[in-house]
Structures are given as structure tokens and as C-alpha cells.
C-alpha positions in Angstrom: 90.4 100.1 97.3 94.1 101.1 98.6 96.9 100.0 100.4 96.0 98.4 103.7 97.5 97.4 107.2 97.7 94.1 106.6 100.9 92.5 106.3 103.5 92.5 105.4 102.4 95.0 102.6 99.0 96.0 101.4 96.0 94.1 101.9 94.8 94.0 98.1 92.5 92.2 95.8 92.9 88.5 95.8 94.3 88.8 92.8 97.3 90.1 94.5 97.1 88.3 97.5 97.7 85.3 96.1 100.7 86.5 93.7 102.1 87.1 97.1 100.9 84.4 100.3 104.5 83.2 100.6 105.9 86.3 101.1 103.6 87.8 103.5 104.3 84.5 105.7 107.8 85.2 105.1 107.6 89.1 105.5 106.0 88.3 109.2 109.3 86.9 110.2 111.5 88.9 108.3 114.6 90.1 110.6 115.1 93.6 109.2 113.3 95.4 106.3 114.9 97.2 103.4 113.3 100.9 103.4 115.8 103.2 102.1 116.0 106.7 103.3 113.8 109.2 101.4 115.1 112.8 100.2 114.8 115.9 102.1 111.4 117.8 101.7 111.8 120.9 98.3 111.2 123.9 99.1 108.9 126.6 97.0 105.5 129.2 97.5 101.9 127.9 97.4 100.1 128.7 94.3 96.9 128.5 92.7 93.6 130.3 93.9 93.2 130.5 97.7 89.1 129.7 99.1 88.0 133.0 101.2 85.5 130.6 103.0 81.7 129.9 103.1 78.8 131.2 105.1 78.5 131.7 108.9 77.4 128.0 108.4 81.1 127.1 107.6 83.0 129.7 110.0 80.7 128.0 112.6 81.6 124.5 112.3 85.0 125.2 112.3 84.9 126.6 115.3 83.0 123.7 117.1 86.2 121.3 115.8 89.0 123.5 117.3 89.2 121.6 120.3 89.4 118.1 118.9 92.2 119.7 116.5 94.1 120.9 119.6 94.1 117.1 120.9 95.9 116.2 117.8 92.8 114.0 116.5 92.3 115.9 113.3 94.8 117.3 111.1 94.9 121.3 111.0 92.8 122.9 108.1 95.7 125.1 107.8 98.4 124.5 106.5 101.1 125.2 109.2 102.9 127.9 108.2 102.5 126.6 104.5 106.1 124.6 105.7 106.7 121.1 103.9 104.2 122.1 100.8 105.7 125.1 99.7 107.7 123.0 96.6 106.0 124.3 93.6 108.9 126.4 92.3 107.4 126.9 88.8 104.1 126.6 86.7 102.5 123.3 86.4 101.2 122.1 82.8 99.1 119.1 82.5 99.9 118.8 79.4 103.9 118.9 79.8 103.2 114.7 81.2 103.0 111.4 80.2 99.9 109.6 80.6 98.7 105.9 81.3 96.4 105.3 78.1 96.4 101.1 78.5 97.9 97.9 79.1 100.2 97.1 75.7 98.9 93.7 75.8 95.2 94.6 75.6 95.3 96.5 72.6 93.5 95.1 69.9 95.0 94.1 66.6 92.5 94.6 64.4 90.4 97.6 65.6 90.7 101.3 66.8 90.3 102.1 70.8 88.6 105.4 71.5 90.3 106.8 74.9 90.2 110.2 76.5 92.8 112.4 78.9 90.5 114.8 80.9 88.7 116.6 78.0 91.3 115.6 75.0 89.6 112.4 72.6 92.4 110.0 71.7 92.6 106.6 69.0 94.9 104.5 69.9 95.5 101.6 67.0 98.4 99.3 65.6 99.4 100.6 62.2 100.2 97.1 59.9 103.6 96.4 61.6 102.3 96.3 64.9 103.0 99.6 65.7 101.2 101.6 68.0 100.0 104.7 67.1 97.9 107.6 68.4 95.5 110.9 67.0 92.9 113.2 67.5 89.8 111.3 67.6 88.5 113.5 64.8 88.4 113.1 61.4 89.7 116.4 59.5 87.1 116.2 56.9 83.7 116.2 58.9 84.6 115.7 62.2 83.4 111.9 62.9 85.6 109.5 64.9 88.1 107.5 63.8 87.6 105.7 66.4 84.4 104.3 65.0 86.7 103.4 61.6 88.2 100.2 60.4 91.9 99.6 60.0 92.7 98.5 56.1 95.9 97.4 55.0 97.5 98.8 58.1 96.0 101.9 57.5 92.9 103.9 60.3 89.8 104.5 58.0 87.4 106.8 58.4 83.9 105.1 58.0 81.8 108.2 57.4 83.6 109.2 53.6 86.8 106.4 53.7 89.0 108.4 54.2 92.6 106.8 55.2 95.2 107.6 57.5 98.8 106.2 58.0 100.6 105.8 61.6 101.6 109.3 61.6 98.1 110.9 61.0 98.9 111.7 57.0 95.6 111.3 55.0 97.2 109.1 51.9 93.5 108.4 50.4 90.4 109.9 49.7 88.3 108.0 47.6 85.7 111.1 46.4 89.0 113.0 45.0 89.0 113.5 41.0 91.9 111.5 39.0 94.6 112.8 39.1 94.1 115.4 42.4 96.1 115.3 44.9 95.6 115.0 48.5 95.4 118.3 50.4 98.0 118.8 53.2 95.7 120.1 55.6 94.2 116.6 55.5 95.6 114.7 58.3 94.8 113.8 61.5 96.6 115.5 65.0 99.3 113.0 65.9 100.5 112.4 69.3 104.0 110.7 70.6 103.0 107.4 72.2 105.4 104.7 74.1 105.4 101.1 75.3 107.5 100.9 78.7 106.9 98.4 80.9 103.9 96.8 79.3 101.6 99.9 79.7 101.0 102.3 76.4 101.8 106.2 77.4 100.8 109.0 75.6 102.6 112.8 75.7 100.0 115.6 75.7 102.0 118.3 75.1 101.2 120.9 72.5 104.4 122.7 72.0 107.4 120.6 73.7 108.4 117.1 72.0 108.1 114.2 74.3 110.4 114.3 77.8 111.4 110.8 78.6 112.6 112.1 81.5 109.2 111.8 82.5 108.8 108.8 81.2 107.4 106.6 84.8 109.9 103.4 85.0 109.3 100.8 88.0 112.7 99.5 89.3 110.9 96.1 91.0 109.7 95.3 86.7 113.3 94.8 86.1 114.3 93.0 88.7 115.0 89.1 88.0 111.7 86.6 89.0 109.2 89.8 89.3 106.1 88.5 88.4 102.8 90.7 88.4 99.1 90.6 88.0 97.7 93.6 85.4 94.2 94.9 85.1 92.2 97.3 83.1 89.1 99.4 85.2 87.2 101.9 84.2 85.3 103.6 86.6 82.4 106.1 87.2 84.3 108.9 89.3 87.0 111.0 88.9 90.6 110.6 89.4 91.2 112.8 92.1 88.2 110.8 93.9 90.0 107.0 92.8 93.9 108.3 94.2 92.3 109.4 97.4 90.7 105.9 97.7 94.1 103.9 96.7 96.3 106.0 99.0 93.6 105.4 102.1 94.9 101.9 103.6 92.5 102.8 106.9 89.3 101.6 104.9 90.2 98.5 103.5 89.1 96.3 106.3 86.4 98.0 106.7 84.7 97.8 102.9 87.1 95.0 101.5 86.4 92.7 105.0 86.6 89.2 104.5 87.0 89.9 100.5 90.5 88.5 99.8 90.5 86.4 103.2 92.8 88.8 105.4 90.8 91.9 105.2 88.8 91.8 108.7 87.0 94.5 110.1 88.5 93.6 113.4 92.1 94.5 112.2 90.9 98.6 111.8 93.2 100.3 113.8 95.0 103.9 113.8 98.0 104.2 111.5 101.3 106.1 111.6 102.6 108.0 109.1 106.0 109.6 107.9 106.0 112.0 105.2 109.5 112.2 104.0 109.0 114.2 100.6 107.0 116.4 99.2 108.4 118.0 95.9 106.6 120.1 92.7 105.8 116.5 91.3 104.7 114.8 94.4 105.0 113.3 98.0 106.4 109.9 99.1 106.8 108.7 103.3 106.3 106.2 105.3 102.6 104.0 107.0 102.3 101.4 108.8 99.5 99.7 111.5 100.3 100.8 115.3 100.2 97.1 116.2 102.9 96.5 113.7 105.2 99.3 113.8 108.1 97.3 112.1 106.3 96.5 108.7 106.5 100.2 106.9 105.3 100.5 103.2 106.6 103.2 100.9 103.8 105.1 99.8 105.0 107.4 96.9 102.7 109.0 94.5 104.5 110.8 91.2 102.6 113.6 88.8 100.1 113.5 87.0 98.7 110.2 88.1 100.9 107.6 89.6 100.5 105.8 92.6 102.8 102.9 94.0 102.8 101.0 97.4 106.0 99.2 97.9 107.7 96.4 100.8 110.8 95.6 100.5 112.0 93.1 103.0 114.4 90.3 103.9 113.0 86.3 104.4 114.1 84.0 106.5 116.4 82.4 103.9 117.9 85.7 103.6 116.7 86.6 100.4 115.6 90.1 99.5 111.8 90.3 98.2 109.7 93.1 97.0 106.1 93.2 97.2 104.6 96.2 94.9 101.2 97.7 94.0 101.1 100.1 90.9 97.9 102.0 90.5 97.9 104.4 87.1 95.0 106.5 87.0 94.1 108.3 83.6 91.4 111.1 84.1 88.9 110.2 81.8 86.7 113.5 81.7 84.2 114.5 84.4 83.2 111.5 86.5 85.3 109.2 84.9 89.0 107.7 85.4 90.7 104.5 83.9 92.9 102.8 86.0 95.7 100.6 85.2 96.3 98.5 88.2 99.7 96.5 88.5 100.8 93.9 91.6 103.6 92.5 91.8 106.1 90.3 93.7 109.5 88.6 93.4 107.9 85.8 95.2 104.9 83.9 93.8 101.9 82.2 95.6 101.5 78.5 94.5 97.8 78.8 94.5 98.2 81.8 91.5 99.1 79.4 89.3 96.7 77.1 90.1 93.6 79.4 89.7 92.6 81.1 86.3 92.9 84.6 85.5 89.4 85.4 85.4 89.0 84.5 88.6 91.8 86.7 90.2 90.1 89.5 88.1 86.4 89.3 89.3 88.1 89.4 92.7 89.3 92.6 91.8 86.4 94.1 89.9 85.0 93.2 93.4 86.8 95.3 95.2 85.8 98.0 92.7 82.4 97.7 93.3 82.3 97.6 97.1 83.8 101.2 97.3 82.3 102.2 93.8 78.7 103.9 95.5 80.1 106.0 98.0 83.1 107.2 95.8 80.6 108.4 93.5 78.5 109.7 96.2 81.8 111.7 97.1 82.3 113.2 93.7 78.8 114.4 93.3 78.7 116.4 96.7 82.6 118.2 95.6 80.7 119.1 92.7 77.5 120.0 93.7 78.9 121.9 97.3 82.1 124.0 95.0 84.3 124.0 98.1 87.4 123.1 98.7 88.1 119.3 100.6 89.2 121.2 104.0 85.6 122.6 104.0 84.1 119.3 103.8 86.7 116.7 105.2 87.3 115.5 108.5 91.3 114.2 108.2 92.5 112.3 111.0 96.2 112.1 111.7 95.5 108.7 112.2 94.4 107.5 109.0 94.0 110.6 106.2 97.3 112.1 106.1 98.0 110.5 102.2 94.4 112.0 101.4 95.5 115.5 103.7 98.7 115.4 101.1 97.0 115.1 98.1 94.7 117.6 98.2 97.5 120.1 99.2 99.0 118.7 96.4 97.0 120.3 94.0 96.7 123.1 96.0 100.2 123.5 94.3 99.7 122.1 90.7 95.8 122.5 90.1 96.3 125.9 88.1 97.6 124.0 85.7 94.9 121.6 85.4 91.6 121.9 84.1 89.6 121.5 87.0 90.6 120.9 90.5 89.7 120.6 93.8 92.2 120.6 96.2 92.8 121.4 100.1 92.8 124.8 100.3 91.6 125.9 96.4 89.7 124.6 93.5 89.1 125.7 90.0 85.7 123.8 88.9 85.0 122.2 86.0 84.0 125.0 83.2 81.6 123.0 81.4 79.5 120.6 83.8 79.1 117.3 83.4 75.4 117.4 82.9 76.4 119.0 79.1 78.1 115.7 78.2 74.7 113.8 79.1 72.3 115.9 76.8 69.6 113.8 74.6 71.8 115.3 71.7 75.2 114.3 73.1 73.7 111.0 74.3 75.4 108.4 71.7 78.1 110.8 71.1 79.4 110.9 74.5 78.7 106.9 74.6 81.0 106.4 71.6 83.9 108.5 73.2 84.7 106.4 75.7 82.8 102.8 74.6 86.0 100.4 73.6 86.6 98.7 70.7 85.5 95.3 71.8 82.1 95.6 72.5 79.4 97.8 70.8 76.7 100.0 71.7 73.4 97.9 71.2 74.7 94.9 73.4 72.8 93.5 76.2 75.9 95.2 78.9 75.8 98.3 76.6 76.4 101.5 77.7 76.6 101.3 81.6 79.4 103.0 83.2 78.8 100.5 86.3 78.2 97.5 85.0 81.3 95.1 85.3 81.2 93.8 81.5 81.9 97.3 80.6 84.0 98.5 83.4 86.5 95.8 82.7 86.0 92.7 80.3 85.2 94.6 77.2 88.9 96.0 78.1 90.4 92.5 78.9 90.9 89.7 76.0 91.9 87.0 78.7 88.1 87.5 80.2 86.5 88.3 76.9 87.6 85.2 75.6 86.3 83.4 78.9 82.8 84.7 78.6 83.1 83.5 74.7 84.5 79.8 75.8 82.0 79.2 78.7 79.2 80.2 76.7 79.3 77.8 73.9 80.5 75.4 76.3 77.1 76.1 78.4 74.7 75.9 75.5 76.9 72.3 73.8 75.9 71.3 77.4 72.5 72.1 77.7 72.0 70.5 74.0 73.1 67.3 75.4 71.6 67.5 78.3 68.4 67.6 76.1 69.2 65.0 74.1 70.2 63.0 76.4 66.3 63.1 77.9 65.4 62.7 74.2 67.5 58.9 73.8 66.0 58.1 77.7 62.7 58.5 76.3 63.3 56.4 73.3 65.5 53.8 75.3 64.3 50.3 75.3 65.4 49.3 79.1 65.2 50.8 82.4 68.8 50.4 82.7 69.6 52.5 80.0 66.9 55.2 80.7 68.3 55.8 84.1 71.9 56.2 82.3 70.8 58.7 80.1 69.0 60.7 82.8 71.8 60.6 84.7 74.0 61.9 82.1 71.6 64.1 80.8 71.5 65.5 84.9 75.3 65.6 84.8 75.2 67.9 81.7 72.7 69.7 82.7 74.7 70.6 86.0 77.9 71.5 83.8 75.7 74.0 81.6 74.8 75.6 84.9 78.4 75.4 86.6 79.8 77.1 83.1 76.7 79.8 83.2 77.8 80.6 86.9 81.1 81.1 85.5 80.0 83.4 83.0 78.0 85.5 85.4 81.0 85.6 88.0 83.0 86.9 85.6 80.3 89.9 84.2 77.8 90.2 87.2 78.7 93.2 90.1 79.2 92.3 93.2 76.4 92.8 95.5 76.5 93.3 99.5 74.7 90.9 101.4 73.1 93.2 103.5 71.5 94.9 100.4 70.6 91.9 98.0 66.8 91.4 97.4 
């Protein structure tokens, strides 16, 4: 999924398309667009650990490519003189960030949400005034989640002794402790500085520094009067590196989305222009836009550690100004997993959005998710099994990779302060593999680290990282609740349905034996439409070209 060609904007899930049919209409005739002027490019020196190259396998194939890079098809594999990326003037810290942890709204009341940022195990819970509040996800005592606790009079307790802790992490109970003892000091769980902007929960990582709202991401289009938006919660099976190179890559949407939202068409895939007009220690913003419509330019701008927006603004043929925004926030999750926090918006509203129902506009999405979901995957195992850096292994064309080209030089200039990384020219693996996480011991462990709180381990969707019911209802309480509703509805209808057939058997007439049948085959068809429903909703998506 990413920002596309199609205009006036991005071609996006349904679920955006339809927040924003009238404006694209509008958009098409607009009679000037309002993109204003970016900053001047930072200056600074490349850091980070620089790749000395492969085997004569690798020397070799870069030499066979020199003469398409001469005819300006591919981007260079070096780095031209190091000129517009040179902006790291000091030493990134992952840590020294704010970070997308979830949508405000989908936190639940009455339970404790187990979350990670790359390797760091987080609880996020509402303390009994609403609250939220963040920790460890490690009990000081023996070490078991609190995440698997129970909140109690507004209070996160430990399940494994009872152990209770209060919103800032101070252990206030202990129910083994003689009379009289009091509670050791020591006993309290790490706390970490959480905030509510915007609708979306961030958390501050930082060790040593208090929190720097500086930092702190704000969208301008949220404040803005009649901005409406469509919010989801993903999580996905691949790292975050591997999902922001896939939202800031508009060339493959019509390609894998085609036909998914009804303007995606593989016909439209053309070669793109780009404008790079920043590139700072935090980041790079420009310019893209389809050859075939040079006039309709997006603002691409993508913000450290892990922020992403796609942005139109434009005039209508009323002469209004409208804004037409995508916000992707991707959380590393640990190896081979991200959460993303997926935001469109619009100051102007498709009539059919409000006709539909939520659930719909988010299997639409989770669709888009799973069409690009096997070969992103594919694309983080080979990075991880080949241990090269992306210039090795890529094959950027000016034409449609330069946001991907970027990104990867990028962290080129903040990966040493990461982790793991794997950037253009450098990379810094991850320590520990993956495979570790995924040991018989670790099994349920590493289940329970990231499993949410809705939801447990022993359901029929259990534990599968690709399986839509976990990737995004169990994280959603507009389509939980759906699945809950249809269901009962489904089985109240199939019970009529069968006793419908019961009272046709027991009828006296013909006349009212074919009434029953018929209402018991009218029933029966609603138990099957609500049973479609439910499987829409938790079912992946499935190309035709590989369905049984």
C-alpha cells in the first residue's frame, strides 16, 4: 500500500476513497493547487558504518548495470558526492523520540494492552480516572507481565502473586507482606511519559531526558474546521523499514491494489516525477506526481522515527480550499513486526461514507494489507538472510523509487543509533535473530508480548500474525463488536429458520405450510447474508488467480 498516481491525491483503500470522491472530482478541475514552497536542503557528514562490498558476484553485476545508469534509468548506487544527504549534524538516539503506540479511542477500559517499540515490552492501561498510563511490561517481583494482569479499583494487578500498581508504576499492595510491613521501594514498575494528541496515544522512550514535546508529531489538516478522517489499527508481519518503503512507493499501487478501491487500474502505471526539496537530520519531504498529470503534485514528507504523510492541498471550483491527507504511523514492533496507525482524511466528505458502515471501509483496507503482505515479507526475509545493504540488492528507478532511494540513505545517516538497520549504503543487523524469539521455550512467551488485550491465546484466530482477526479486529472495538452483533444475529436466524420448518411440518393447510417455508427460506438466507458479513470482516483477502 502507498500513495498513488491517481488523482487528485493518493489512490488509497476505499476507505479513503470514499471519505474523499467529491474532492477528487473537484481536485480534477481545480484551477491552481496550493503546494507551498519547501525549505532548503541541511547540510551535515554521512555517518554510520559504510559496506566494503560483496564477492566478485556483486562487483560483477554492478558492472553489467553501468550503462543503463548512464541513461538515467536507474538511480546511482553512489551517493553523488554524498551532496543533499550529508544533514546528520549530530548523533541520532532512537530512544530521544516519540512513538505511535495506538489509536486513543481503541484502548480498552477495562483491561491492560501489551505493546512493544523494537525490542522494549510496554502496558498501556487507563488507571480509574480514565487516564492513560504506561510501564515496563515486567513485574518487579518475578518478572511476569502485567500485561496478562487485571485492573482493580483503578489499579494494574499483577496475576501471578497480586501484586498492585498505581498510574505511576508505584507498587501500593502486596498481599503475601506481614502486618504491619511496609512496601519496599524498589517495588514498582518502570514508568514511561505517555500523551494523547490528536487521537493517537505516544509514548517517550527515552532513558535519561524528560519528554520533548517539541517532538511531539502535530497534523495541521486535524485542526482545521470540517476535517473529517478514517482511523485504523494494523499489525503486520514485516518490519517497519520494509511497511515505509511500501507507503512511500505510489508506482505499485495500480499494479497490486488494481481494481481494489475502483480507480486503481493497472492500465494507469506510468513513470513518476519527483522533487526532493528537503532532506534534514530528521527526514526528507518533496514533491511526485504521474507524468500524464504533471499539475496534480502531492507532498510526500516523512518525519523521524516513523512518520509518514501524503498531503493535496488544492482549490475547487467554488473556490474553496480543500485538503486531502494520508497519515501512516508505523511503530517497530520487534524483528518482523510493525503496527501501523493509518489516518485519512479530508475537509471534504464523500456521501457514500456515510452511507456505508465502518466495517466495511476497514476490510477494504485490511485488503489492501493483504495483497502486498507476501512479497513484503518475502523482502524482509532475503535483507535478512543476504546481510547487505539495499544498494546491493535494489534496482531504483528514477522513475518510480526515489522516496524508497531516500529512505534508505536516510538511515544511512541515523541507523547508528538504532538497533538494527539496513540502509542504502550500511546496515547494522539485528544482534539477536529473530529465529530466538520463535524457540519451543519462548513460544507462548513471545505470543503473549504482542497478543492484545481483546482476544486470547486459545481462540479459534489465535496466534496468527497473518490472519486478519488478529492483524486488525482484535485491535478495533467498532469491528469487534460487529463480529459479536452478526453472530448472534446469524444463529437467532438460523433458529427461526428451523422452527419455522418445525410449525410447516405441524401446519394444518398447504397455505400455511408454504408461508412458513417461505419464511423459514427467508431466514435462512439472512443467517447466511449476516455469516458472509462476519467472514468479510475476519477472512483475508485472497487473489483470484491463486484461490483453490
Amino acid at each position: 500500500m502507498g500513495p498513488s498516481t491517481m488523482a487528485p491525491a493518493a489512490t488509497v483503500p476505499l476507505s479513503s476513497l470514499l471519505l474523499l470522491r467529491l474532492s477528487s472530482a473537484a481536485a480534477a478541475a481545480a484551477p491552481r493547487l496550493r503546494n507551498p514552497a519547501a525549505t532548503a536542503a541541511a547540510a551535515g557528514a554521512v555517518r554510520g558504518v559504510r559496506w566494503a562490498g560483496g564477492g566478485g558476484r556483486s562487483r560483477s553485476r554492478r558492472r553489467c548495470r553501468a550503462a543503463v545508469v548512464e541513461d538515467g534509468v536507474l538511480l546511482p548506487k553512489e551517493e553523488e558526492e554524498e551532496a543533499g544527504a550529508a544533514a546528520a549534524a549530530g548523533r541520532y538516539d532512537w530512544k530521544e523520540e516519540w512513538y505511535p503506540l495506538y489509536l486513543a479511542k481503541e484502548v480498552p477500559d477495562d483491561a491492560a494492552l501489551p505493546l512493544t517499540v523494537f525490542d522494549r515490552q510496554l502496558v498501556l492501561w487507563r488507571d480509574g480516572d480514565g487516564v492513560l498510563r504506561c510501564h515496563e511490561d515486567r513485574c518487579p517481583h518475578r518478572l511476569a507481565k502485567l500485561s496478562e494482569g487485571q485492573i482493580v479499583d483503578g489499579k494494574l494487578e499483577c496475576l501471578y502473586h497480586g501484586w498492585q500498581f498505581d498510574g505511576e508504576g508505584k507498587c501500593v499492595k502486596i498481599p503475601q507482606l506481614p502486618e504491619g510491613a511496609k512496601i519496599p521501594r524498589s517495588a514498582c514498575a518502570r514508568n514511561y511519559e505517555v500523551r494523547d494528541s490528536q487521537g493517537v496515544v505516544w509514548v517517550w522512550m527515552s532513558d535519561a531526558n524528560p519528554p520533548d514535546d517539541r517532538k511531539l508529531p502535530w497534523f495541521e489538516p486535524y485542526a482545521r474546521e470540517g476535517f473529517t478522517d478514517l482511523s485504523t489499527v494494523h499489525e503486520l508481519p514485516y518490519d517497519h523499514s520494509i511497511l515505509l518503503e511500501n507507503l512511500m512507493d505510489p508506482a505499485h499501487v495500480p499494479i497490486s491494489h488494481d481494481r481494489t478501491d475502483w480507480t486503481a487500474k493497472r492500465e494507469d502505471a506510468q513513470a513518476l516525477f519527483f522533487d526532493v526539496t528537503e532532506r534534514t537530520a530528521r527526514g526528507f519531504a518533496g514533491y511526485w506526481g504521474r507524468t500524464r498529470t504533471p499539475h496534480l503534485r502531492n507532498l510526500l514528507r516523512f518525519e523521524a522515527p516513523c512518520v509518514l504523510t501524503n498531503t493535496l492541498e488544492y482549490t475547487d471550483k467554488d473556490g474553496k480550499d480543500q485538503c486531502f491527507s494520508a497519515h501512516f504511523l508505523c511503530r517497530p514492533a520487534g524483528q518482523g513486526k510493525s503496527m501501523l496507525v493509518v489516518r485519512f482524511g479530508s475537509t471534504v466528505r464523500s456521501p457514500i461514507a456515510k452511507v456505508l458502515p465502518p466495517w466495511y471501509l476497514h476490510q477494504n483496507a485490511c485488503k489492501v494489507f493483504e495483497q502486498d503482505m507476501g512479497f513484503l515479507s518475502s523482502q524482509n526475509e532475503v535483507l535478512l538472510r543476504e546481510k547487505v545493504p539495499t544498494r546491493e540488492l535494489y534496482l531504483n528507478l528514477r522513475s518510480s523509487d526515489t522516496w524508497v532511494a531516500e529512505y534508505r540513505k536516510w538511515m544511512d545517516r541515523a541507523g547508528h543509533g538504532m538497533p538494527y538497520y539496513f540502509g542504502h549504503s550500511s546496515l547494522a543487523p539485528p544482534p539477536v535473530p529473530a529465529v530466538v524469539e520463535q524457540a519451543p521455550a519462548g513460544a507462548v512467551a513471545g505470543i503473549s508480548a504482542s497478543f492484545p488485550a481483546k482476544g486470547g491465546v486459545g481462540t479459534v484466530h489465535a496466534p496468527n500474525p497473518t490472519n486478519r482477526y488478529f492483524r486488525h479486529v482484535v485491535h478495533c472495538k467498532g469491528c469487534r463488536a460487529s463480529v459479536k452483533n452478526y453472530t448472534s444475529l446469524k444463529n437467532a436466524f438460523a433458529v427461526l429458520a428451523a422452527a419455522a420448518v418445525a410449525a410447516s411440518i405441524l401446519a394444518a393447510t398447504r397455505q400455511w405450510k408454504a408461508v412458513l417455508l417461505a419464511a423459514s427460506a427467508v431466514l435462512a438466507a439472512a443467517s447466511y447474508a449476516c455469516d458472509a458479513v462476519v467472514s468479510l470482516i475476519t477472512t483475508n483477502f485472497i487473489r483470484t488467480h491463486r484461490r483453490l
